[in-house]
C-alpha positions as CSV (number, residue, x, y, z in Angstrom):
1,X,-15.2,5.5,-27.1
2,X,-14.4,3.3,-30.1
3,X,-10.6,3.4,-29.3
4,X,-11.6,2.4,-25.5
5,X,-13.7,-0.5,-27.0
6,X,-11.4,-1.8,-29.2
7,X,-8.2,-1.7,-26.5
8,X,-11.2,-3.8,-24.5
9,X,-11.0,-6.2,-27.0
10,X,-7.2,-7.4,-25.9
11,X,-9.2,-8.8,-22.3
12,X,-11.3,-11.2,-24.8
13,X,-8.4,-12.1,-26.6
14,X,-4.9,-11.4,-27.4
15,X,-6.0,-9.3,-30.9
16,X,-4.2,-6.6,-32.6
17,X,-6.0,-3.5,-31.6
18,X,-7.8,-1.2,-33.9
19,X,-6.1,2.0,-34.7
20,X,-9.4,3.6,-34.2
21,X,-9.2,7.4,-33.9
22,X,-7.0,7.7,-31.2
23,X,-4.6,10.5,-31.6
24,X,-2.4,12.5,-29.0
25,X,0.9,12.5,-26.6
26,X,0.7,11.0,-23.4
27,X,2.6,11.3,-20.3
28,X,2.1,8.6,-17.5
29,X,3.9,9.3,-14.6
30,X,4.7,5.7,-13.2
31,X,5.9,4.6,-9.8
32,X,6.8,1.1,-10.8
33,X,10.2,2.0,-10.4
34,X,11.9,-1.6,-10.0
35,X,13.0,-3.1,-12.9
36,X,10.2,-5.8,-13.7
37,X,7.5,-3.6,-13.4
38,X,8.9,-1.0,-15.1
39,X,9.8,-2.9,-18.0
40,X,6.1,-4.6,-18.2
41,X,4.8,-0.8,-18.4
42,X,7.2,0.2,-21.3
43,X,6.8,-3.1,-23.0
44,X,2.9,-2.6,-22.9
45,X,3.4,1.4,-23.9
46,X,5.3,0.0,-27.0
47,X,3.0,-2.8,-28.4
48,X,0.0,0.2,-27.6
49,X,2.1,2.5,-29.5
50,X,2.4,-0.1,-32.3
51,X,-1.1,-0.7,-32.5
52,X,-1.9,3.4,-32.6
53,X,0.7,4.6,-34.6
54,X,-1.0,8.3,-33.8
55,X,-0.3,8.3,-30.4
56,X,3.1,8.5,-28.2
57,X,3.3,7.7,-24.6
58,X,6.3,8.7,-22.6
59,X,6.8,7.1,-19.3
60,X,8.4,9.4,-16.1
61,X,9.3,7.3,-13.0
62,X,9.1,8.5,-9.8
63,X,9.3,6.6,-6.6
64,X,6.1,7.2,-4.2
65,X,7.2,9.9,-1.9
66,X,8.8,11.7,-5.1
67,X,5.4,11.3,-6.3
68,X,3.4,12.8,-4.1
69,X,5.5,16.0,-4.0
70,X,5.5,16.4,-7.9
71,X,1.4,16.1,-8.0
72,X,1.0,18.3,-5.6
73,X,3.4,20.9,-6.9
74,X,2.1,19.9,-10.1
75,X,-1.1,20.4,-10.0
76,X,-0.3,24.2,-8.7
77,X,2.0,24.9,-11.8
78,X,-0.5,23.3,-14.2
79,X,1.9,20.2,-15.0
80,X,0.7,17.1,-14.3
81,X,0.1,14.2,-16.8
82,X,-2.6,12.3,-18.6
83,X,-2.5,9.0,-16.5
84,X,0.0,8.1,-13.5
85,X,0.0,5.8,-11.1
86,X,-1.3,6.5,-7.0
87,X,-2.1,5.4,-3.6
88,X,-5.3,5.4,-1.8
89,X,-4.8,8.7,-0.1
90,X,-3.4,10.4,-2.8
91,X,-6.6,9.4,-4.7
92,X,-8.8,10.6,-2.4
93,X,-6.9,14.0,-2.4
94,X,-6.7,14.2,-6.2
95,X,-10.9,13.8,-6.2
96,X,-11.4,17.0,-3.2
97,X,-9.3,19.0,-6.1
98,X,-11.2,17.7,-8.9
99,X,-7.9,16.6,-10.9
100,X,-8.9,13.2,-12.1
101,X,-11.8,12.3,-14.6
102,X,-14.1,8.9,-13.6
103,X,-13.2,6.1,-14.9
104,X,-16.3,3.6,-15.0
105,X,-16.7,3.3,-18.4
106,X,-13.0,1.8,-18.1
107,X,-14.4,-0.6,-15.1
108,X,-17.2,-1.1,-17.0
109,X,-16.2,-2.4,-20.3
110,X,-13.3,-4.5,-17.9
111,X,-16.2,-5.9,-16.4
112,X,-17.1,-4.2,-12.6
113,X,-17.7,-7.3,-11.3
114,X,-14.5,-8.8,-11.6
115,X,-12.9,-6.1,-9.1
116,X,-12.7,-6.4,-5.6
117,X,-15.6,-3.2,-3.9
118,X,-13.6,-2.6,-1.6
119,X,-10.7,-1.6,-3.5
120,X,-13.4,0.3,-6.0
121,X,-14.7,2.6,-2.9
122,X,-11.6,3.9,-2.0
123,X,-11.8,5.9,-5.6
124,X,-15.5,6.5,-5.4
125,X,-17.2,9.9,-4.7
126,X,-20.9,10.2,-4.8
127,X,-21.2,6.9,-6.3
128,X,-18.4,7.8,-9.7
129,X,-15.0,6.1,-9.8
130,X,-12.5,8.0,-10.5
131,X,-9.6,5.3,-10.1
132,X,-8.5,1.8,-11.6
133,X,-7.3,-0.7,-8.9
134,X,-3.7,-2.2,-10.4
135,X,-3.4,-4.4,-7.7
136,X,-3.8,-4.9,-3.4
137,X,-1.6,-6.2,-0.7
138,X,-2.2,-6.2,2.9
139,X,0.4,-6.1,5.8
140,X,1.4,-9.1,7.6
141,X,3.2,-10.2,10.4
142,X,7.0,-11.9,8.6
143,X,9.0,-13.8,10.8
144,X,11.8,-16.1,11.1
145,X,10.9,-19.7,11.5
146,X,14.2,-21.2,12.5
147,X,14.9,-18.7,15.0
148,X,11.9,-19.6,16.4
149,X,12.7,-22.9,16.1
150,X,15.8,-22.9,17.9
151,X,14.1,-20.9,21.1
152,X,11.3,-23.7,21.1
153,X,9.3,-20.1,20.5
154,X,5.7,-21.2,18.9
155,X,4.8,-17.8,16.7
156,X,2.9,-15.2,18.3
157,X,-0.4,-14.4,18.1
158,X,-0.8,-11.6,20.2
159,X,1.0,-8.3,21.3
160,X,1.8,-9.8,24.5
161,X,3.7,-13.2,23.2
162,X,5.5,-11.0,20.5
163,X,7.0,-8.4,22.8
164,X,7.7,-11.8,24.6
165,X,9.1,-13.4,21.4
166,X,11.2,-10.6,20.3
167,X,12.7,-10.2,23.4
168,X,13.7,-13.5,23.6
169,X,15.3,-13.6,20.6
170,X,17.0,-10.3,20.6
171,X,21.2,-10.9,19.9
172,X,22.7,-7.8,18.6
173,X,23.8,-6.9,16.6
174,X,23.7,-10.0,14.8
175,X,19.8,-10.4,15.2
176,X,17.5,-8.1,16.9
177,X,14.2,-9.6,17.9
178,X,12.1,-6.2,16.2
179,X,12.9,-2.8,14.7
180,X,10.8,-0.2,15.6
181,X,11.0,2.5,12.7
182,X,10.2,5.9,13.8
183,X,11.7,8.4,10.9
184,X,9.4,11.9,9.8
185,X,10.0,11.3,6.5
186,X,7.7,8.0,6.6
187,X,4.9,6.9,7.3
188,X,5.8,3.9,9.5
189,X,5.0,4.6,12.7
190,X,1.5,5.7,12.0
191,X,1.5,2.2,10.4
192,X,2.7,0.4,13.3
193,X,0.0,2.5,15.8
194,X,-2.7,1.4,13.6
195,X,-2.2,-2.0,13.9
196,X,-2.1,-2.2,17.9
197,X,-5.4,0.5,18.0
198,X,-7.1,-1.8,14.9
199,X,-6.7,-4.9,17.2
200,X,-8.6,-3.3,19.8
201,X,-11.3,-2.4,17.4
202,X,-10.8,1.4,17.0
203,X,-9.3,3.3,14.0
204,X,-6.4,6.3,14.2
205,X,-9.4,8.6,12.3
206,X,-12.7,7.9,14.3
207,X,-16.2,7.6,12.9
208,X,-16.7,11.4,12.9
209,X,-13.4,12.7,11.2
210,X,-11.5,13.6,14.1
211,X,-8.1,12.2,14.6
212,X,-8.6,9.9,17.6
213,X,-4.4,9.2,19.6
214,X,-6.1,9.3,23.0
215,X,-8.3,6.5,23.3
216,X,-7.1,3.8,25.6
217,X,-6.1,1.7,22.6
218,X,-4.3,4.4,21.2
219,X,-2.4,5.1,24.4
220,X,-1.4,1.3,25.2
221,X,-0.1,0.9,21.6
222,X,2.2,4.0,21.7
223,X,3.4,2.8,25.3
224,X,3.7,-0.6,23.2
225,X,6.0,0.9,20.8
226,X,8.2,3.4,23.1
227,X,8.6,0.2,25.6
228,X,9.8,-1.9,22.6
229,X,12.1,0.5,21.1
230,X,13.7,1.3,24.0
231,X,14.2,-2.5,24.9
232,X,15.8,-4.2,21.9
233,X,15.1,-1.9,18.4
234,X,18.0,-0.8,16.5
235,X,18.9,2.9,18.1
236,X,19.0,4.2,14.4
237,X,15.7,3.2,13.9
238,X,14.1,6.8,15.7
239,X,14.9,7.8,11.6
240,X,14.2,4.7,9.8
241,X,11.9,4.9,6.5
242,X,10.1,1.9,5.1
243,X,13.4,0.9,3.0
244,X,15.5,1.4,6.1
245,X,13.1,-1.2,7.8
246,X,12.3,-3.7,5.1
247,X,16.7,-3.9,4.4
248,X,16.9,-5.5,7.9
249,X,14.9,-8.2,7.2
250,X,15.9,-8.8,3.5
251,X,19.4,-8.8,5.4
252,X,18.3,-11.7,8.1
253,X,18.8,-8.8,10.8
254,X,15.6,-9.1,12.2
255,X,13.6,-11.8,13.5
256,X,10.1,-10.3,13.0
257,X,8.9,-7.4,10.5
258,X,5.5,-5.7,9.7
259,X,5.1,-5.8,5.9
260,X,3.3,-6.9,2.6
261,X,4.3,-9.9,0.3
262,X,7.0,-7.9,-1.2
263,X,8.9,-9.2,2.0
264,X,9.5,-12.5,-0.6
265,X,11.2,-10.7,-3.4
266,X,13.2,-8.4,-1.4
267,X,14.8,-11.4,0.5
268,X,15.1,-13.2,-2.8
269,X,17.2,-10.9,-3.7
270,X,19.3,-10.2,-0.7
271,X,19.5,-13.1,1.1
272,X,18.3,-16.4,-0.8
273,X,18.8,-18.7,1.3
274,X,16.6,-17.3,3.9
275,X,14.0,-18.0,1.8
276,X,13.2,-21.2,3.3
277,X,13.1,-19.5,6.9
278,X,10.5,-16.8,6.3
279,X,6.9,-17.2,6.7
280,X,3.7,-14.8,7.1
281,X,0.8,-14.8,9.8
282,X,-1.9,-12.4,10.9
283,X,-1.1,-9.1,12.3
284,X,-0.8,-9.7,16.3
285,X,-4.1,-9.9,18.4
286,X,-4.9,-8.0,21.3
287,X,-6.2,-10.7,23.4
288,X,-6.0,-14.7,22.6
289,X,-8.6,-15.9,20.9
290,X,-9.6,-12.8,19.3
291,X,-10.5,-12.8,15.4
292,X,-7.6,-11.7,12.8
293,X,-8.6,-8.2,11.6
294,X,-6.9,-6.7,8.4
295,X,-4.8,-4.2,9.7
296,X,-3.9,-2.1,6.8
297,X,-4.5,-3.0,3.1
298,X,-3.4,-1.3,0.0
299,X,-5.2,-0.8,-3.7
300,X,-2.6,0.5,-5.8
301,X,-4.2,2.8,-8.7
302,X,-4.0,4.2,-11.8
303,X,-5.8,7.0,-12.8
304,X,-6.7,9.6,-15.6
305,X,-6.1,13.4,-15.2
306,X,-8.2,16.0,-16.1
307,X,-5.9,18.0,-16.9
308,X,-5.1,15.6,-20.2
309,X,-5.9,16.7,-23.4
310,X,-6.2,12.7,-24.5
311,X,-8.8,11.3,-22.5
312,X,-9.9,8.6,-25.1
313,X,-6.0,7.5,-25.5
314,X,-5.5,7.5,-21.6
315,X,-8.6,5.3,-21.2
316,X,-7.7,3.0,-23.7
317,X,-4.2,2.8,-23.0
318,X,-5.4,1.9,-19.0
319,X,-8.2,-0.9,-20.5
320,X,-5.3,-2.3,-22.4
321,X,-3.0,-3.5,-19.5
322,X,-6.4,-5.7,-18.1
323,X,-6.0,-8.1,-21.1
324,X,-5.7,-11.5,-18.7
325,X,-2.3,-12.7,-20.5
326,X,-0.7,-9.4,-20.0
327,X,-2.3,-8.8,-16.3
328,X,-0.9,-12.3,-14.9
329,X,2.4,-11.3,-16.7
330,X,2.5,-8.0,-14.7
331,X,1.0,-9.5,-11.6
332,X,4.2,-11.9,-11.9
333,X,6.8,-9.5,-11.5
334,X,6.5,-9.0,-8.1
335,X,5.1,-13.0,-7.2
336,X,3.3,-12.9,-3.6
337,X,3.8,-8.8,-3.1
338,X,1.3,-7.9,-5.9
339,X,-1.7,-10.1,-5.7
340,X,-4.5,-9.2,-8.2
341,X,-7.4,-6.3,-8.3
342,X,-9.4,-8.9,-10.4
343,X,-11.0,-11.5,-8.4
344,X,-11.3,-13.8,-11.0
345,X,-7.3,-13.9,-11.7
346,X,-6.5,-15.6,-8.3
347,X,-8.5,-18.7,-9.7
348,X,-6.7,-18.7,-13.3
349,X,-4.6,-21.5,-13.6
350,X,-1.8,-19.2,-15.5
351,X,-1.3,-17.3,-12.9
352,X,-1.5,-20.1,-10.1
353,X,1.5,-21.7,-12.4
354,X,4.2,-20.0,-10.7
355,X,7.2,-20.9,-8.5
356,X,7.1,-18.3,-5.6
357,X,3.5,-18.5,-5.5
358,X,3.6,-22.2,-5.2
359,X,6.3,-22.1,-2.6
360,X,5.2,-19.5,-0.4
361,X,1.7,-20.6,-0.9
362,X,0.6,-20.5,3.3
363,X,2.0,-17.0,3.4
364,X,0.2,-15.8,-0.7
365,X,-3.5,-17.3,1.2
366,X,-2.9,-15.4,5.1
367,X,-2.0,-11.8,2.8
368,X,-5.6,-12.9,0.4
369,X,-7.7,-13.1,4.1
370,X,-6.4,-10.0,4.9
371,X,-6.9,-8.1,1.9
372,X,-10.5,-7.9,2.2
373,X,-10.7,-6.7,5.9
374,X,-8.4,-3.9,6.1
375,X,-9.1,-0.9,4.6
376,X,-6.0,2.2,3.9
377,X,-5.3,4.3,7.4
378,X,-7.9,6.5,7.8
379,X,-10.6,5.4,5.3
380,X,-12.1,2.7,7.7
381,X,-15.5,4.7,7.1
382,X,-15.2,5.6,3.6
383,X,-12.6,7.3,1.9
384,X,-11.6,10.7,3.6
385,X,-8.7,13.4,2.7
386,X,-7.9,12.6,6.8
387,X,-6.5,9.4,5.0
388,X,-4.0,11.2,3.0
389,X,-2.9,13.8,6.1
390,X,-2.2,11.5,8.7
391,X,0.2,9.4,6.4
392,X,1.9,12.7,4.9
393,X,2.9,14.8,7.2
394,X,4.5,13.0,9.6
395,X,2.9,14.0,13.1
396,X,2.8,10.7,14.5
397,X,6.2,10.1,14.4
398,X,7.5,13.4,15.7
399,X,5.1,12.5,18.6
400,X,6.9,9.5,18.9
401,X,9.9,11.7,18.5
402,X,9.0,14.0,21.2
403,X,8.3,11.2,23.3
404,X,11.7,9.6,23.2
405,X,13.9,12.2,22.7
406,X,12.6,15.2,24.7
407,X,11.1,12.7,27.6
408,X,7.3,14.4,26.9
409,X,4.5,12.1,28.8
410,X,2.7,10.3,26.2
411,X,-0.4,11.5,27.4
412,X,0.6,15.1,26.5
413,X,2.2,14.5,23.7
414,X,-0.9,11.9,22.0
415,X,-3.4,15.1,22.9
416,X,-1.2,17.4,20.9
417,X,-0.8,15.4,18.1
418,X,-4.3,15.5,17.7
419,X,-5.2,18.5,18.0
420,X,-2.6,19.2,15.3
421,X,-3.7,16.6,13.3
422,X,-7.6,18.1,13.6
423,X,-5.9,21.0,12.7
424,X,-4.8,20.0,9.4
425,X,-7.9,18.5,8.3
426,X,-9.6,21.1,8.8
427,X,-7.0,22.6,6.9
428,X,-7.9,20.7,3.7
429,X,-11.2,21.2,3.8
430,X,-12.7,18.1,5.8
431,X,-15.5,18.4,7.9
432,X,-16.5,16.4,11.1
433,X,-19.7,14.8,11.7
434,X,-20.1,15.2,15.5
């Protein structure tokens, strides 16, 4: 513990650390694969290195669907690191294997209260953490305010006046009003299901485990989506992937787009001078006058494996990047898309003292209201492995698939999805309540 301790000390203030006992190699497997992130991690391996001459800490990159293959195949061959990176779902499948170690000493000594609960839950079982929130967004609703503009179009708020909206403003292939992405290898179009069923108040995983496509909400929001991409969506978009979609809208292609604050730096860097013409608002109601509702939020984590041979090292090594300096620094490198796991940051004036922040200020405070009611797909009662198989394996969007492609009713093709999906939790071991 003393090497944990002393790394703690870097959060009071920027001190050398102790070299303390710690000893050891360490792999992290990282998927902070763009270049300021990256460098932040290497940067803080080599001061941690500096500081404990005794230990060496490699870092692997791999980009998150990479990632999730090479745990999982990992973990079979009995190669898998000492700390790494991970999403909600993953973490929750990590804990049913009993592949990480907890981690509350580590939230402890940060100080427990500074974290957000909700982003601690989704790496709690039976009351033990077992992962370290790095950071949250929360999908939003990005759209193009002089397009808008120019249609006299006032910015939707619900389902209705966006299908409306997008319509409207539909000019291919110059502009098309919305994408609807659709590809197997993503996740998307469970993402864009949620959102319509979450505005009517239901969940794609209900309250007893099951999968749950053939509720009425479930059933309007795939019509929705099949009506919309058969009206104005890009015909490549069946296949699109999250990057596919995102490049649209970095490119000006598309006047609205579901997505997180890292909508800012990806048109930043693509299209500057459509910076000025971007904003963020709720996710779309179902009805007028209905509350916002979170939609979908995301607690990137980091963890420690128990497979790791270095456990005091990993720990310390995680405790070190929480130092408030270094954290805003990190939290930086990605302005507006990574917004902090530490509640307390949002109010420091060092990290308030930043450009995008500042200019994109309206959009920074709708993505902070939404963090804390939104939950990841599937966890909406607690954290489930259902989470991590309805976001994997891709069955909503060969329904969706099956739907446009083959001309399959939605009705039939919603009721075999879920029996599939049913089918794989039951799979991985979860267990319904009803």
């Amino acid at each position: 513990m003393a090497g944990l301790v002393a790394a703690l000390a870097l959060t009071v203030a920027p001190v050398a650390l102790s070299a303390a006992d710690l000893a050891g190699d360490l792999v992290f497997w990282s998927s902070f694969t763009q270049g300021p992130r990256a460098e932040y991690m290497q940067r803080m391996a080599d001061r941690f290195m500096a500081a404990h001459p005794d230990v060496k800490i490699t870092i692997e990159t791999f980009s998150w669907s990479e990632f999730n293959t090479k745990w999982t195949t990992g973990l079979v061959a009995g190669q898998v690191p000492d700390i790494s990176t991970a999403l909600p779902n993953q973490v929750v499948e990590m804990i049913s294997v009993d592949a990480l170690v907890p981690v509350d000493d580590v939230i402890d000594a940060i100080g427990r209260d500074r974290f957000h609960d909700a982003a601690l839950n989704e790496g709690r079982r039976d009351g033990v953490s077992y992962s370290l929130p790095a950071y949250s967004h929360a999908q939003v609703m990005w759209y193009r305010k002089d397009l808008l503009a120019a249609k006299g179009i006032a910015v939707p708020t619900t389902w209705a006046e966006l299908r409306d909206a997008a319509i409207a403003l539909n000019d291919p292939p110059a502009v098309y009003g919305l994408s609807v992405p659709l590809g197997t290898n993503d996740m998307m179009a469970t993402r864009y299901l949620n959102f319509y069923v979450q505005s009517a108040g239901g969940a794609l995983v209900d309250a007893t485990g099951h999968a749950d496509l053939t509720s009425p909400a479930a059933i309007e929001g795939i019509n929705f989506w099949v009506d919309l991409y058969k009206q104005i969506s890009p015909e490549g978009s069946i296949n699109y992937n999250v990057l596919d979609q995102a490049t649209l809208f970095y490119q000006g292609k598309t006047a609205f787009d579901f997505n997180s604050g890292f909508h800012i730096s990806g048109v930043a860097a693509n299209t500057p001078d459509l910076l000025d013409d971007i904003e963020a608002a709720f996710l779309p109601r179902l009805k007028a006058g209905d509350a916002p509702y979170g939609g979908e939020t995301s607690n990137i984590a980091m963890v420690a494996w128990a497979a790791g041979d270095n456990q005091e090292a990993a720990k310390a090594f995680l405790a070190s990047l929480y130092a408030d300096a270094d954290y805003i620094d990190f939290i930086h490198s990605v302005p507006g898309g990574m917004l902090p796991a530490l509640g307390d940051i949002s109010a420091n004036p060092a990290y308030q003292d930043n450009e995008r922040l500042k200019q994109f200020a309206s959009s920074v405070a709708v993505i902070e209201q939404a963090i804390p009611m939104g939950t990841a797909i599937g966890m909406e009662n607690g954290p489930r492995v259902q989470a991590g198989i309805i976001t994997s394996q891709g069955v909503i969007e060969q329904m969706f698939q099956d739907i446009i492609l083959n001309g399959t009713a939605v009705e039939a093709a919603a009721a075999a999805a879920e029996e599939k999906l049913d089918g794989l939790f039951l799979a991985a071991g979860a267990t319904f309540s009803d």
